[in-house]
Backbone as a printed PyTorch tensor [residue, N CA C, xyz], in Angstrom:
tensor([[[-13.9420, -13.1000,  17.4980],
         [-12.9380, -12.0880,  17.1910],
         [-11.9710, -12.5900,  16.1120]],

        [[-11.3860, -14.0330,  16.1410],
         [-10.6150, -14.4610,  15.4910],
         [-11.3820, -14.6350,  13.5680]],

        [[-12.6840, -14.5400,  13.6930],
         [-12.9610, -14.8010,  12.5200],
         [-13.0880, -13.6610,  11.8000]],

        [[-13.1990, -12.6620,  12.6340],
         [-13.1470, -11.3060,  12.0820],
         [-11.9400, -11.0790,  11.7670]],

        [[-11.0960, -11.4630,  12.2890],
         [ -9.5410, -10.9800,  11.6690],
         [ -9.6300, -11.7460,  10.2760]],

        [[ -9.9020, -12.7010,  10.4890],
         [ -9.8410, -13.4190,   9.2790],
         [-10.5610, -13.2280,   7.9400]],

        [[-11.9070, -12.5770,   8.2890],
         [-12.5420, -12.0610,   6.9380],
         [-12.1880, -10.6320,   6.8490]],

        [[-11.5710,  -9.5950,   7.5800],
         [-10.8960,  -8.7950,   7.5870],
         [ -9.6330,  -8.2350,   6.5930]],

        [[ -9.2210,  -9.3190,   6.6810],
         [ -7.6450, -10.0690,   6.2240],
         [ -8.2860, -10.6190,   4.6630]],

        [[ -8.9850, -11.2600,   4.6600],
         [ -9.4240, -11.6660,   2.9240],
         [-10.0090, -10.4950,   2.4590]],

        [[-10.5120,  -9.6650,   3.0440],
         [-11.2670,  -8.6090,   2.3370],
         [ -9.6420,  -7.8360,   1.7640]],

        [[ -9.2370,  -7.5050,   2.1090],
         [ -7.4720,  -6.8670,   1.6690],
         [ -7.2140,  -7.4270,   0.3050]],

        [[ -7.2980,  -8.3670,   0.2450],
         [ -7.2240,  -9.3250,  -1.0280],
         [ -7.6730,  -8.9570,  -1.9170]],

        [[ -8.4960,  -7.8350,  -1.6500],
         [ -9.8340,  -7.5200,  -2.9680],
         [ -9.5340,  -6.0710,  -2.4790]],

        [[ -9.1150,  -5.4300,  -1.7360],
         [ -9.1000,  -4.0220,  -1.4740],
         [ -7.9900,  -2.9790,  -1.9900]],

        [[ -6.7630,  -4.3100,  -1.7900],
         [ -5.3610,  -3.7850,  -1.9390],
         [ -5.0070,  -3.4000,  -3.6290]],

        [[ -5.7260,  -4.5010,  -4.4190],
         [ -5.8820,  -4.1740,  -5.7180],
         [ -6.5680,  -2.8350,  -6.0150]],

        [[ -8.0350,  -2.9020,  -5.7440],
         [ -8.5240,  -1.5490,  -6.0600],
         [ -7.9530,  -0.6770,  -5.6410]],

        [[ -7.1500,  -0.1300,  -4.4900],
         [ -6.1370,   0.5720,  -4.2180],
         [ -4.9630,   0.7210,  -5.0330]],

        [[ -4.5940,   0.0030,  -5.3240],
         [ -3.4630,  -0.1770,  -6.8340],
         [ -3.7510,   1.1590,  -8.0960]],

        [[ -5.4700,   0.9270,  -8.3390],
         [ -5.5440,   1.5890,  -9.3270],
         [ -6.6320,   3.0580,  -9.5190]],

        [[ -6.7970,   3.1460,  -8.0060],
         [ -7.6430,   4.1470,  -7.6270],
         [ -6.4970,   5.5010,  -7.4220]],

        [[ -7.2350,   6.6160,  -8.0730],
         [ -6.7090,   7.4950,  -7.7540],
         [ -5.4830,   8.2060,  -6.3980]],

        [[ -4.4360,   8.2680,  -6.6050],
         [ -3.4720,   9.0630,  -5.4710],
         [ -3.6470,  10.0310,  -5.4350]],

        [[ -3.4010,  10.6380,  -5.9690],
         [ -3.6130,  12.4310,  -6.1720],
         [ -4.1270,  12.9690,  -7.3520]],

        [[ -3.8590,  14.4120,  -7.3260],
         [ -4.1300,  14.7420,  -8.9670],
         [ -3.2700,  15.8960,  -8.8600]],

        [[ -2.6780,  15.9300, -10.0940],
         [ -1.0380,  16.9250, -10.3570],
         [ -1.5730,  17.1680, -11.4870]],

        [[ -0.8770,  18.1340, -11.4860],
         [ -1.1670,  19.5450, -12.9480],
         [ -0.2270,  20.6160, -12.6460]],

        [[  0.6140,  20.9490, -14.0310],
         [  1.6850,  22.0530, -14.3630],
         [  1.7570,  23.2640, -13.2110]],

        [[  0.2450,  23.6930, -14.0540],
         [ -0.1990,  25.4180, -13.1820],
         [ -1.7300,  25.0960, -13.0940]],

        [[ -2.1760,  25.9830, -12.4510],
         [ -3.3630,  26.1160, -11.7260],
         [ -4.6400,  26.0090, -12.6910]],

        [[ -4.1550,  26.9070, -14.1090],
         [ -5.1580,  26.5990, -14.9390],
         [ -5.7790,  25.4010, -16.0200]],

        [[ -4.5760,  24.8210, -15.6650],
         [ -4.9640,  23.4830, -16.1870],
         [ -5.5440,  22.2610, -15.5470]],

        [[ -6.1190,  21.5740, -15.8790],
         [ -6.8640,  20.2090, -15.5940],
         [ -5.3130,  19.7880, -14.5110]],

        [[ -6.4180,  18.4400, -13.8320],
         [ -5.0590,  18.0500, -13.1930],
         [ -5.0590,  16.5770, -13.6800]],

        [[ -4.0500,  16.1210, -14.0770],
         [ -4.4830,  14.4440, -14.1310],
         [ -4.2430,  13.2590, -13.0310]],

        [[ -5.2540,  12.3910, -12.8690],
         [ -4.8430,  11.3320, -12.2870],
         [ -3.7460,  10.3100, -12.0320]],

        [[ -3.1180,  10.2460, -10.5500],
         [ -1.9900,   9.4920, -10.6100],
         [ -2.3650,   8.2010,  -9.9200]],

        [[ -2.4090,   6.9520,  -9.8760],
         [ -2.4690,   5.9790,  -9.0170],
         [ -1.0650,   5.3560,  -9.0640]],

        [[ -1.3860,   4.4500,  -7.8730],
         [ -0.1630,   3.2480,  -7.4050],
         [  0.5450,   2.8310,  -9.4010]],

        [[ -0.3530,   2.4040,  -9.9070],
         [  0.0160,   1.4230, -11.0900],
         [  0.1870,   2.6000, -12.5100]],

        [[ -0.4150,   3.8030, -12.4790],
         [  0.1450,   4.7400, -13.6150],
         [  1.2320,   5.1030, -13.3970]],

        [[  1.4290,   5.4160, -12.0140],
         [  2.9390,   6.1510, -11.3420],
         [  4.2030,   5.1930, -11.6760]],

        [[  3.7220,   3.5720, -11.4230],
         [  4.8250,   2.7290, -11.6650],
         [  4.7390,   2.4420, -12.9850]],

        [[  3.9120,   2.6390, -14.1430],
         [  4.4420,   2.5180, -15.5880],
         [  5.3850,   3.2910, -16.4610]],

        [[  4.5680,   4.7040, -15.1240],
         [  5.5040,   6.3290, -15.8640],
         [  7.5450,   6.2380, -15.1110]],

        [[  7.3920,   5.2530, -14.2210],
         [  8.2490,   5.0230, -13.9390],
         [  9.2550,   3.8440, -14.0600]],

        [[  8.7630,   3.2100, -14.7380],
         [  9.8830,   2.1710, -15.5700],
         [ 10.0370,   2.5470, -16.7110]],

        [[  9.3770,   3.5820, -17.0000],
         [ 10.1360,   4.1100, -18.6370],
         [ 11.4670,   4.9570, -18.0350]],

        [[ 11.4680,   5.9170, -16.8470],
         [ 12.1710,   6.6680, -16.4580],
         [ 13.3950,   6.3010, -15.6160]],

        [[ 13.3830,   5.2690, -14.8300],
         [ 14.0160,   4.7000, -13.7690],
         [ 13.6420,   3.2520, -13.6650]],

        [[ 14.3150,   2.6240, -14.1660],
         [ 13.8970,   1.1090, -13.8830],
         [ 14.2160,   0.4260, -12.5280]],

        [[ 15.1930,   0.8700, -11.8640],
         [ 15.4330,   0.8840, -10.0130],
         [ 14.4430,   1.6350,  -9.0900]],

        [[ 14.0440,   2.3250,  -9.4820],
         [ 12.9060,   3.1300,  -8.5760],
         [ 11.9860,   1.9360,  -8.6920]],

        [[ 11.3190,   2.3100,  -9.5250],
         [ 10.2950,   1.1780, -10.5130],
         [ 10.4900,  -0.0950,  -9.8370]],

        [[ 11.4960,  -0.5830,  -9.4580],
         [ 11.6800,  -2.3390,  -9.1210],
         [ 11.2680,  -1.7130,  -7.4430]],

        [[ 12.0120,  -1.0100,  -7.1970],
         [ 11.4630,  -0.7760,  -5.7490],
         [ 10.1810,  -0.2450,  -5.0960]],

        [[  9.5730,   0.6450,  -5.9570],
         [  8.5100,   1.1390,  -5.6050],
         [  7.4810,  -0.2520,  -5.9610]],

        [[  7.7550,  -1.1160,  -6.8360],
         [  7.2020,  -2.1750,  -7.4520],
         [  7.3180,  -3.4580,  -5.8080]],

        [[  8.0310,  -3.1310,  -5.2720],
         [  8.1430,  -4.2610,  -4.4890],
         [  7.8170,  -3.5710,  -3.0800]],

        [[  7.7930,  -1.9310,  -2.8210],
         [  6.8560,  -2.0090,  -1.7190],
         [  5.7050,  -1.7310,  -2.0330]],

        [[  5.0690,  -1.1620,  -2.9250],
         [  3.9080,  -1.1630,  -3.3440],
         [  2.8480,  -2.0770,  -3.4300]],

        [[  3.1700,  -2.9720,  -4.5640],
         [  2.5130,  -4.5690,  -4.7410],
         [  2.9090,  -5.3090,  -4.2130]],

        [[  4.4050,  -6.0390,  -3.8700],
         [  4.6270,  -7.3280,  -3.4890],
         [  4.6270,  -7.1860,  -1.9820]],

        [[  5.2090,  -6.4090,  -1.4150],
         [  5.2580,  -6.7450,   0.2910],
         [  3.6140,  -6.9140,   0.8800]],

        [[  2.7590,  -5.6610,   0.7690],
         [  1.5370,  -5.8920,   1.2240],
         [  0.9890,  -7.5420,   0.7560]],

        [[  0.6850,  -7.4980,  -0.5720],
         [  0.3310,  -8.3910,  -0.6810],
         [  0.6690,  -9.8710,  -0.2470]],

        [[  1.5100, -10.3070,  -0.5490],
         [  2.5610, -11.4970,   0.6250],
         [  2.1280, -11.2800,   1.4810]],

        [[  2.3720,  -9.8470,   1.9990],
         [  2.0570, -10.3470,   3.9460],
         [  0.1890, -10.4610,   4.0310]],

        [[ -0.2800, -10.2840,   3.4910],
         [ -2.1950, -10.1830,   3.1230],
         [ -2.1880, -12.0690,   3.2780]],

        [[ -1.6270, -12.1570,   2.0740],
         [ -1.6020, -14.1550,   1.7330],
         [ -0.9760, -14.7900,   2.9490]],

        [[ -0.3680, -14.5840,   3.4810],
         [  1.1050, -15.4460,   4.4500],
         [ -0.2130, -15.1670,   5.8110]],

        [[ -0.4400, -14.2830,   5.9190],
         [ -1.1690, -13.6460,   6.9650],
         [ -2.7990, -14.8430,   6.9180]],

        [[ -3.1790, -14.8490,   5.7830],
         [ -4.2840, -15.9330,   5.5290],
         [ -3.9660, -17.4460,   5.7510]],

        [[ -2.9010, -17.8790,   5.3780],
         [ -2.3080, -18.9980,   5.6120],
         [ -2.0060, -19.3000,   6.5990]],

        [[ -1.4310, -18.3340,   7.6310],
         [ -1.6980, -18.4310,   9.1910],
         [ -3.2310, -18.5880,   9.5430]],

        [[ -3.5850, -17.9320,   9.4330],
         [ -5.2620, -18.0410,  10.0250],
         [ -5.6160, -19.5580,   9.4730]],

        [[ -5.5120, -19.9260,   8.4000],
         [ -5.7980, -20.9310,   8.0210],
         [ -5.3660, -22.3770,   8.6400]],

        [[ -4.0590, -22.2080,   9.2810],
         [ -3.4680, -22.9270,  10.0120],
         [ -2.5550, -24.1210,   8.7580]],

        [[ -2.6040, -23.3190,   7.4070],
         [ -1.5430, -23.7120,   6.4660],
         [  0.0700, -22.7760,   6.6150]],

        [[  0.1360, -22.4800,   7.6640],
         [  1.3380, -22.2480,   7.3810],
         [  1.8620, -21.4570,   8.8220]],

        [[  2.7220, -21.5050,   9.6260],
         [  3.5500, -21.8720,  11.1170],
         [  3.3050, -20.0750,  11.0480]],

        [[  2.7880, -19.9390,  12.5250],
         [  2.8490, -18.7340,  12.9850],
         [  4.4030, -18.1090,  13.2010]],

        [[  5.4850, -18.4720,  13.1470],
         [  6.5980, -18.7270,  13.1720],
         [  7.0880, -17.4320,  12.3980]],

        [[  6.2830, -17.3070,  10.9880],
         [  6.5750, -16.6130,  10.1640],
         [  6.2020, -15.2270,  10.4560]],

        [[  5.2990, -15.0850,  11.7180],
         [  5.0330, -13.4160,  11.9590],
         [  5.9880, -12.5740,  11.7910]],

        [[  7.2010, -12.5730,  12.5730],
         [  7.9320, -11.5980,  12.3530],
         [  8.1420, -11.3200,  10.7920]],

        [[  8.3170, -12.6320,  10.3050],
         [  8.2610, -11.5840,   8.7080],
         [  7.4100, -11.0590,   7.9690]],

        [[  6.2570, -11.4470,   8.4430],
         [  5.4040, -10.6270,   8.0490],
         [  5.1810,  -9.5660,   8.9550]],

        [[  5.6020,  -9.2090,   9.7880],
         [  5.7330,  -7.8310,  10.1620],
         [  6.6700,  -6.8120,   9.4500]],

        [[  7.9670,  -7.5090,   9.0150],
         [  8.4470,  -6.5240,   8.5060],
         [  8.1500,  -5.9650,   6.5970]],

        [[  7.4530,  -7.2920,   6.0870],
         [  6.5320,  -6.9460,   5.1300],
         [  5.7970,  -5.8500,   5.3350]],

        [[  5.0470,  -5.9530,   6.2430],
         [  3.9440,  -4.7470,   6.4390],
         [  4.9980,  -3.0830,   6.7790]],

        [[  5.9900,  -3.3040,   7.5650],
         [  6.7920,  -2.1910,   7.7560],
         [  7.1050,  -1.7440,   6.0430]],

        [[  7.8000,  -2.6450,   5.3870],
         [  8.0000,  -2.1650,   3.9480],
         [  6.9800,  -1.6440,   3.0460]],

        [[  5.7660,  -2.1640,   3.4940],
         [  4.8010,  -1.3250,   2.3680],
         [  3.9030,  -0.2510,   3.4090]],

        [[  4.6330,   0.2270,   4.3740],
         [  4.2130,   1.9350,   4.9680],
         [  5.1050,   2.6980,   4.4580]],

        [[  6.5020,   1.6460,   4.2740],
         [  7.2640,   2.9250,   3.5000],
         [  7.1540,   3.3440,   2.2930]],

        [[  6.1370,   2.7260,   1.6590],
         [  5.8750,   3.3640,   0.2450],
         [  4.5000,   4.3200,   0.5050]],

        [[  3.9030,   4.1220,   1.4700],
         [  2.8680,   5.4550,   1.6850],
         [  3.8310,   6.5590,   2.4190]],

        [[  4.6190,   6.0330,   2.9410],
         [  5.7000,   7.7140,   3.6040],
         [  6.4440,   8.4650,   2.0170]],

        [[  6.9680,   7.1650,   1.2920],
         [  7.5270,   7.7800,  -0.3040],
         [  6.1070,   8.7230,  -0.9070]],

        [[  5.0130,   8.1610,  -0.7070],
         [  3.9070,   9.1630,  -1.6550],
         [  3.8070,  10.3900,  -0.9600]],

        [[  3.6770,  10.5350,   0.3120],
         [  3.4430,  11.4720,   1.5610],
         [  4.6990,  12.3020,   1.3260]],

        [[  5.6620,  12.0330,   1.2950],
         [  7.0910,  13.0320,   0.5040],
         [  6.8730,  13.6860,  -0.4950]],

        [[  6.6380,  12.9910,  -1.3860],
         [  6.1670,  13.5640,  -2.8630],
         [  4.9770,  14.3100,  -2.5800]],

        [[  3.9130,  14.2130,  -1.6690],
         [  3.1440,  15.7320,  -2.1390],
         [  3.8400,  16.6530,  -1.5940]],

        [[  4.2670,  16.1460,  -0.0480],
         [  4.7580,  17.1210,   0.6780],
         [  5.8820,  18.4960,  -0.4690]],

        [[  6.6480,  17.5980,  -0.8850],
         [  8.1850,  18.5690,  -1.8270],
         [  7.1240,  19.1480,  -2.8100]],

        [[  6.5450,  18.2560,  -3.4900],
         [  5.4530,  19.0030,  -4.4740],
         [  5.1090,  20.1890,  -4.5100]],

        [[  4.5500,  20.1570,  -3.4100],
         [  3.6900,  21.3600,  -2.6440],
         [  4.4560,  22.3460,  -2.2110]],

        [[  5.6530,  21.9460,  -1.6920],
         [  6.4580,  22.8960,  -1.0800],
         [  7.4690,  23.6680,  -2.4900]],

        [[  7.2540,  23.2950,  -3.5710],
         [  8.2260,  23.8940,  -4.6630],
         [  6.9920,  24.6530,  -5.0840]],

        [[  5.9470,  24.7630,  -5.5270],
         [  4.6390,  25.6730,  -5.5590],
         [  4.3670,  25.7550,  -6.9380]],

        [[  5.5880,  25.2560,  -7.7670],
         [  5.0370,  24.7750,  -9.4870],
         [  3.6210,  24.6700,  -9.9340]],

        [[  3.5650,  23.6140,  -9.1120],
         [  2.3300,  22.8190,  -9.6390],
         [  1.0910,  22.8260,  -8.7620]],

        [[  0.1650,  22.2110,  -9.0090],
         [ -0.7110,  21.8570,  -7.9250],
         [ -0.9440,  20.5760,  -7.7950]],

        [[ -0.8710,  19.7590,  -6.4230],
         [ -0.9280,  18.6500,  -6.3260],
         [ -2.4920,  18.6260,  -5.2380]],

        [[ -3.6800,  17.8260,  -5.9140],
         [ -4.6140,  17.5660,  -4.0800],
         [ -4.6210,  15.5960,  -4.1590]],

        [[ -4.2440,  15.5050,  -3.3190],
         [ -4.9890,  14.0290,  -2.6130],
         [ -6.2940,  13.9420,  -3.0960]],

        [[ -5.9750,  12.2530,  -3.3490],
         [ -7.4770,  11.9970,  -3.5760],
         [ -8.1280,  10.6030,  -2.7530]],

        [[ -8.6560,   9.9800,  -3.0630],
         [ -9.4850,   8.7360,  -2.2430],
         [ -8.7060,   7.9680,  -2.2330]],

        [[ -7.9680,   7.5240,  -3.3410],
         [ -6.8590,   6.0640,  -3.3660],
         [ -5.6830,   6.4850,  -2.4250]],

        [[ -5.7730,   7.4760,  -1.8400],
         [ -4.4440,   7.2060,  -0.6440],
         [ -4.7960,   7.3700,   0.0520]],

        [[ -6.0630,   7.6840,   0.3910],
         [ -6.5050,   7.0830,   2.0100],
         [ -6.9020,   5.5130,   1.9690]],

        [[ -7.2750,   5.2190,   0.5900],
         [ -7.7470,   3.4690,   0.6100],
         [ -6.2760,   3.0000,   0.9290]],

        [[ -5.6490,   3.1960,   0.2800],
         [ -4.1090,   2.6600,   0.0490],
         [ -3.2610,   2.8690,   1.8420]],

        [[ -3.8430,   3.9310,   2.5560],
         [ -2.8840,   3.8550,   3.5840],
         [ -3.7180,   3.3060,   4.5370]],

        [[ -5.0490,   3.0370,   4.3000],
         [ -5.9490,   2.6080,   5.5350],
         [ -5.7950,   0.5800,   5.2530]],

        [[ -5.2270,   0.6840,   3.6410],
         [ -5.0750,  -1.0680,   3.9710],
         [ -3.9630,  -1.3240,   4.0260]],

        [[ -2.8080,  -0.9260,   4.4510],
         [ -1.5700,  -0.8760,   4.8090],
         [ -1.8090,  -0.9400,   6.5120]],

        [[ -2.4590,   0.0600,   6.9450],
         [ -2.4930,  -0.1600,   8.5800],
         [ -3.2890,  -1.1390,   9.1520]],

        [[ -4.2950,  -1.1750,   8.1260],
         [ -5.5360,  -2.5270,   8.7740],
         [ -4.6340,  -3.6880,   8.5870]],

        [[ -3.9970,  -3.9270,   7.7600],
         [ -3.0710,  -5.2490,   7.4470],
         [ -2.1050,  -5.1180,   8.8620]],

        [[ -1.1570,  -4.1930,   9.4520],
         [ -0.7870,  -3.8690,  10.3440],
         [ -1.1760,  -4.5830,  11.6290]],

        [[ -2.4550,  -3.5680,  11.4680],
         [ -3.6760,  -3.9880,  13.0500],
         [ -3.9210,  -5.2620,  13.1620]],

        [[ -4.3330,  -5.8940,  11.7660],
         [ -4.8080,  -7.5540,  11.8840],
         [ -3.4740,  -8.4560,  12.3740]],

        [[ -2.5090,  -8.4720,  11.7610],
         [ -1.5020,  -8.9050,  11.8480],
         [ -0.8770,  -8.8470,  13.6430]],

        [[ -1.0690,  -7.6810,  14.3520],
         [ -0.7920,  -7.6200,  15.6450],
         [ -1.9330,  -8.3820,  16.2730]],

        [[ -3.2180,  -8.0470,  15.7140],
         [ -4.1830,  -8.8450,  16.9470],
         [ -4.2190, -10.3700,  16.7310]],

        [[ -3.6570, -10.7170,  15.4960],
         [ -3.5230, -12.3050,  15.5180],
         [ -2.7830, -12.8010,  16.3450]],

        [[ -3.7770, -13.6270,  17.1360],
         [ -2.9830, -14.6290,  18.2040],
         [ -1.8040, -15.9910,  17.9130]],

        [[ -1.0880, -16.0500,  18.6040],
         [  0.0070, -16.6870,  18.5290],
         [ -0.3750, -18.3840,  18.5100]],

        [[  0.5560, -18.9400,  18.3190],
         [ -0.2250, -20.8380,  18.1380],
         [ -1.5270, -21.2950,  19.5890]],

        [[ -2.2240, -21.9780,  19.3160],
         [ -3.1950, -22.5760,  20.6060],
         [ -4.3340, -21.5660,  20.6590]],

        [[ -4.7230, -21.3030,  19.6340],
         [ -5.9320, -20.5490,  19.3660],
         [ -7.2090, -21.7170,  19.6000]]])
């Protein structure tokens, strides 16, 4: 069981990226137009031209919290580094759900102002399913004396 968490947990490593740049949704003006592609990493370029505080934040639950807690989380398993540190990597993982609740807002208002058309696409179910698997692994990892 324990090794499954563990190749579980490295697979994230390689998942969380492609999630980065895989499709979120697709938004368009009005109905008759094309819609274009938004991911994790277009959304945060279109947004440091616009807001450089959003941008630092969406930048740090987006990329940095998951990821840290992905690595810190390996380094435990590895037995390089004190289980000690769970709780913070729990609240790592709490910080990067709140950037899938920030995307989950944004279609929601989207949708609800009726402008535009917004649909979901594959990269936010990749994106919220390795946010919770990081979650799940992180709880079923056992505590020191494994």
């Amino acid at each position: 069981m324990f090794q499954l968490l563990r190749l579980a947990n490295l697979a994230l490593l390689i998942l969380f990226p492609v999630a980065w740049f895989a499709p979120l949704m697709r938004a368009g003006l009005l109905p008759l137009f094309g819609l274009s592609e938004i991911s994790v990493v277009s959304g945060m370029q279109s947004l440091w031209q616009s807001d450089v505080v959003l941008a630092l934040v969406v930048t740090g639950l987006a990329l940095f919290a998951p990821y840290l807690k992905t690595i810190g989380l390996a380094l435990v398993h590895f037995d390089l580094l004190s289980d000690k540190v769970m709780p913070v990597l729990g609240w790592l993982g709490k910080l990067a759900m709140a950037d899938v609740f920030l995307i989950a807002l944004y279609i929601v208002l989207a949708k609800g102002i009726g402008y535009g058309r917004i649909e979901t696409a594959w990269g936010l179910y990749l994106f919220t399913g390795c946010v919770l698997a990081s979650i799940l692994i992180s709880g079923l990892t056992p505590k020191s004396g494994r």
